[in-house]
N, C-alpha and C positions, 0 to 999 in steps of 0.2 A: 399457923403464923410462925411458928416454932421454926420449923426449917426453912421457910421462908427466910425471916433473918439469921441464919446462917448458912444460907445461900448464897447472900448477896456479899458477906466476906471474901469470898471466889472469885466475884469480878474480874480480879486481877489486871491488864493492863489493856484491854481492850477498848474500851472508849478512847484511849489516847490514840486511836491509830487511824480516825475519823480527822480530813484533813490534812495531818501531814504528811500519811503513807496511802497511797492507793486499797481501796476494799478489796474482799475475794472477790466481788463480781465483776469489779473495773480490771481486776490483773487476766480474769478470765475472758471478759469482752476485750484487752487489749492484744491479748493471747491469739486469739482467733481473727483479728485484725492481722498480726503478724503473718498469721499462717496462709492466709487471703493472699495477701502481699506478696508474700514467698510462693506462693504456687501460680500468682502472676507473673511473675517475673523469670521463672523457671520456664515456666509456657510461653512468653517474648523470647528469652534465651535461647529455648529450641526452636522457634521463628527463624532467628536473627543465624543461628547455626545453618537450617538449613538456606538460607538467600545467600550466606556467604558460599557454601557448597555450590550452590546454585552457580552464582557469581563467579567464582573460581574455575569453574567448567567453562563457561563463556570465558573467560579472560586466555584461559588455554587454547579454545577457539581460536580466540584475535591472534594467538599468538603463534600459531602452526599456519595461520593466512600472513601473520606479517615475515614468517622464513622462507614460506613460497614466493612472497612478492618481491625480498631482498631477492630470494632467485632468478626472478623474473627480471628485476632494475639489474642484477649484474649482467644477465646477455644482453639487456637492453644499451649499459654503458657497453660492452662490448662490439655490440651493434654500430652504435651511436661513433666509436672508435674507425669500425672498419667504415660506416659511411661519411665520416671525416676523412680517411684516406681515398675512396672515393671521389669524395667531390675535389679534394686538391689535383689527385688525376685528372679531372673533365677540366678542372678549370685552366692547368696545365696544357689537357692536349685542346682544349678549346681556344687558347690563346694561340695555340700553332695553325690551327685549321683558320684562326681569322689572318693570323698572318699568310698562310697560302692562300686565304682567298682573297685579302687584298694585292698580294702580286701577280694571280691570275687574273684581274679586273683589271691592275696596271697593262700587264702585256696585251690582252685581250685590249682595251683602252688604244695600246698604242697603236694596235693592229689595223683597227677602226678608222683611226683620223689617217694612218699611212695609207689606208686607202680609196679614204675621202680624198686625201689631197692629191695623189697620182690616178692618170687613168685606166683604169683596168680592162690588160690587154684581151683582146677577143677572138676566137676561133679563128677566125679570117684571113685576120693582118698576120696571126702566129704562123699560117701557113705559106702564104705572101710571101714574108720576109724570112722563111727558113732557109737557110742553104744545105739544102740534102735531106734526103729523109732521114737519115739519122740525128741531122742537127734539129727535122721535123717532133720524133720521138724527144727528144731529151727535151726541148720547150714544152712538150705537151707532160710531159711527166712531172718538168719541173710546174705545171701550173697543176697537174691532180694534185702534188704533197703538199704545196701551199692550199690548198683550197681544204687537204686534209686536216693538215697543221692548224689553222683555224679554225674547224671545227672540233677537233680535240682541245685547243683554248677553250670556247667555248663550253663541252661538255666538263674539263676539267673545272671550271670555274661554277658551273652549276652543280657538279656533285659537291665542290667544296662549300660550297652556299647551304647545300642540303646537309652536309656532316655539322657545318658549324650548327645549322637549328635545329638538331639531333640532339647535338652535345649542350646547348641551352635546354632545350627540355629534360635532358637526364637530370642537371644537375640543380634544374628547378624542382626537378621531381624530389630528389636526394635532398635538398633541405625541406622539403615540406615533411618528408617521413621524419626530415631529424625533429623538425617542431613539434609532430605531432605525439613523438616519442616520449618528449622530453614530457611534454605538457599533460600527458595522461599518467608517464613516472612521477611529476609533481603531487599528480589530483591523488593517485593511489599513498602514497607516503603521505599527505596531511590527512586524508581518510585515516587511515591506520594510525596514526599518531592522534588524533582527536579521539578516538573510540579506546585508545590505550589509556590516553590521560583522564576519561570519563573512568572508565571502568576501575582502573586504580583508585580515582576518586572515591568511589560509591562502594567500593571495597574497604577504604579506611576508615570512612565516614561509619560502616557498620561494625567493624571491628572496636573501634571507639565505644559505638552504643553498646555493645556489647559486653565491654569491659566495664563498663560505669554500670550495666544492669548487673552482671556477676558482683561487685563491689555490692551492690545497695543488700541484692543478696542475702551475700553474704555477713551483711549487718543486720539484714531482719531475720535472719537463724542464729545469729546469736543473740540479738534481743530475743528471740524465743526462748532460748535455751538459758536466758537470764530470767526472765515470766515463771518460765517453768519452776527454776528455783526456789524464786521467791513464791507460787502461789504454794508449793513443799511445804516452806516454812510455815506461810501462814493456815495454811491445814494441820502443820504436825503442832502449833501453836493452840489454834483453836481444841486437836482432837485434846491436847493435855488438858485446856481446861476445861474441857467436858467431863473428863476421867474426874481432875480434882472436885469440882463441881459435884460429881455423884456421889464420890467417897466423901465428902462435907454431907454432902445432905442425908449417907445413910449413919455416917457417927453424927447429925445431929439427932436422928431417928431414934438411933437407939440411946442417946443422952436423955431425950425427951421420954421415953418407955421405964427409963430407968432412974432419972432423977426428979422426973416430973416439967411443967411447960419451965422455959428458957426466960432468963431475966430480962425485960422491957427493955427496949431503946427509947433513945431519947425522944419524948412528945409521942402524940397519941397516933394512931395507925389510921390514916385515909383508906377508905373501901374503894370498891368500882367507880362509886361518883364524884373521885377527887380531881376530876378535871383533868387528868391526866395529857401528857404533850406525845408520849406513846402507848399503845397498846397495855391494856392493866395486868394481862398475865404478866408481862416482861417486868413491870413493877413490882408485881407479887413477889415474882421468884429471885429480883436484886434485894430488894427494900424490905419488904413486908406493906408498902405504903406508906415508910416511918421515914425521918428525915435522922439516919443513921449519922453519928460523928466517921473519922477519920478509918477502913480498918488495917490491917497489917500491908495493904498493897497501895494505901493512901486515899482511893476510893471514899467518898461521902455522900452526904444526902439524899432525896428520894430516888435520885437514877443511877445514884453508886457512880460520879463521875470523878476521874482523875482531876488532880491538882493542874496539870499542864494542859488537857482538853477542856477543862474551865475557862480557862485564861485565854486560850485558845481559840474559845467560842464566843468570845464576849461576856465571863463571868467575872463578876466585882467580888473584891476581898481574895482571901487565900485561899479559899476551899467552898462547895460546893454546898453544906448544911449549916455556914453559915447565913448564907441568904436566904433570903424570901421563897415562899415557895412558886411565885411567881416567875421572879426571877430565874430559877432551877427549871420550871417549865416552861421558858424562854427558851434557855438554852440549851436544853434536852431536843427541843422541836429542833434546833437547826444539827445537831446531830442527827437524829433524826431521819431529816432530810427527806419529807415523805416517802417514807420506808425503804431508802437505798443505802441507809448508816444503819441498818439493823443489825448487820454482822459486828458493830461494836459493843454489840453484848454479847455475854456469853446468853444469859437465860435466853435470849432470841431462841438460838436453836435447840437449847433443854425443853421450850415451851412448845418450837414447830413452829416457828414466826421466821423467814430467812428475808 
């Protein structure tokens, strides 16, 4: 019992750290949280790295088909150019061919009704009324060259007829390539611009997600690297008071060898069947099972509990061995906390209780 109570002068400030500050095992399951976290998000990262890569190939794609097509639309404007000079040509010499073919219609026209309305002389009378054979020849010639001459009207008037619907077809033809030019340069340029303005899209949109996952990141490696710190501390915290803890308990060893058993605390010492709110070794080795007063780290009554994790916990008065022991195993149990507050004792882990 001898070193038992003075064991429990060791306490030192661990109960106070139940509640305000996180335990070693919450800094260590939050630890391991972070690090989950961070190696999802690294694994999105490299995701999102490579569909942007990905992306970026494709976008070069669009982009070597949209300087072939610019190629493509400038001989087509080129085109589109010389078939504009074209059709002003047909429509040009198509205006001359209807103008000669309506003068050839005229003449031809006129030829017609002159001779409807005279009567047209005949082999007979032309011979009749010649006077000579020579005046016979020249009447007769003079009626082959007219009978020529009107059929040259004629055939003149019929080619022009045929050149004019030539030169309507060309130049019917010539605007349909020009529509058909234009309308396919249209279709191709909003193609390419819709797949340009997609891909761009869908390229920011990732880049974005990317930069806001490197960001979260980047915050949950340094919350790691702030974990880490803190669980340091609370390790190199706890290992001192195990060291102090031991060198108490072997200078009480040898005080007890050497001066005899150690002076009573206050009121008489509960065994195993005091009811205890935790595990009785962890009592043994804070308390002795005594309802100890105040000792140098402030520490009282049977669970050795800090002035500020009293008050804390819902304890009444200033100090922990003033109350009931009820009261004290009230508020032992919610530190406690079916065994997840163990780490605010020390003797927890002197005993082998974590």
């Amino acid at each position: 019992m001898a070193i038992a109570t003075v064991l429990a002068g060791y306490a030192l400030l661990h109960p106070q750290h139940s509640g305000a500050s996180q335990s070693l095992g919450e800094l260590h399951n939050e630890l391991g949280a972070q690090q989950a976290r961070s190696s999802s998000l690294a694994d999105s990262i490299n995701h999102l790295d490579a569909s942007i890569s990905s992306l970026e190939s494709q976008i070069s794609l669009v982009q070597n088909r949209e300087a072939a097509v610019r190629d493509s639309l400038a001989a087509d404007r080129a085109r589109l150019a010389a078939l504009q000079g074209q059709i002003t040509h047909e429509r040009n010499h198509l205006a001359e061919l209807r103008a000669a073919l309506a003068k050839a219609k005229g003449i031809l026209s006129a030829q017609l009704v002159s001779q409807y309305e005279s009567t047209p002389p005949d082999v007979v009378s032309v011979i009749l009324n010649a006077n000579g054979f020579n005046d016979l020849l020249e009447q007769l010639n003079f009626l082959g060259r007219a009978k020529h001459q009107q059929q040259s009207i004629i055939s003149i008037t019929q080619a022009a007829k045929r050149a004019a619907d030539a030169a309507v077809k060309r130049l019917t033809g010539l605007q349909r390539d020009v529509r058909q030019i234009t309308a396919a340069n249209l279709v191709r340029a909003q193609a390419l611009a819709g797949m340009n303005h997609l891909l761009t899209s869908r390229e920011s949109a990732l880049a974005n997600a990317r930069s806001a996952q490197r960001a979260a990141l980047a915050a949950s490696e340094s919350r790691s690297h702030a974990l880490r710190h803190q669980i340091s501390q609370v390790e190199a915290q706890q290992a001192a008071a195990r060291a102090a803890a031991a060198a108490a308990a072997a200078a009480a060893a040898a005080a007890a060898a050497n001066n005899g058993p150690a002076p009573s605390s206050s009121g008489p010492a509960l065994g195993p069947s005091g009811g205890w709110a935790i595990p009785y070794a962890i009592v043994e080795c804070e308390s002795g099972g005594q309802n100890l007063p105040p000792n140098s780290a402030g520490a009282s009554g049977y669970y050795q509990i800090m002035p500020a994790t009293w008050k804390l916990f819902g304890g009444t008065g200033p100090a922990a061995y003033l109350a009931s022991k009820a009261e004290q195993d009230a508020v032992a149990s919610r530190i406690w906390n079916n065994g997840a507050g163990a780490s605010n004792w020390v003797c927890a882990g002197i005993v082998g209780i974590t």
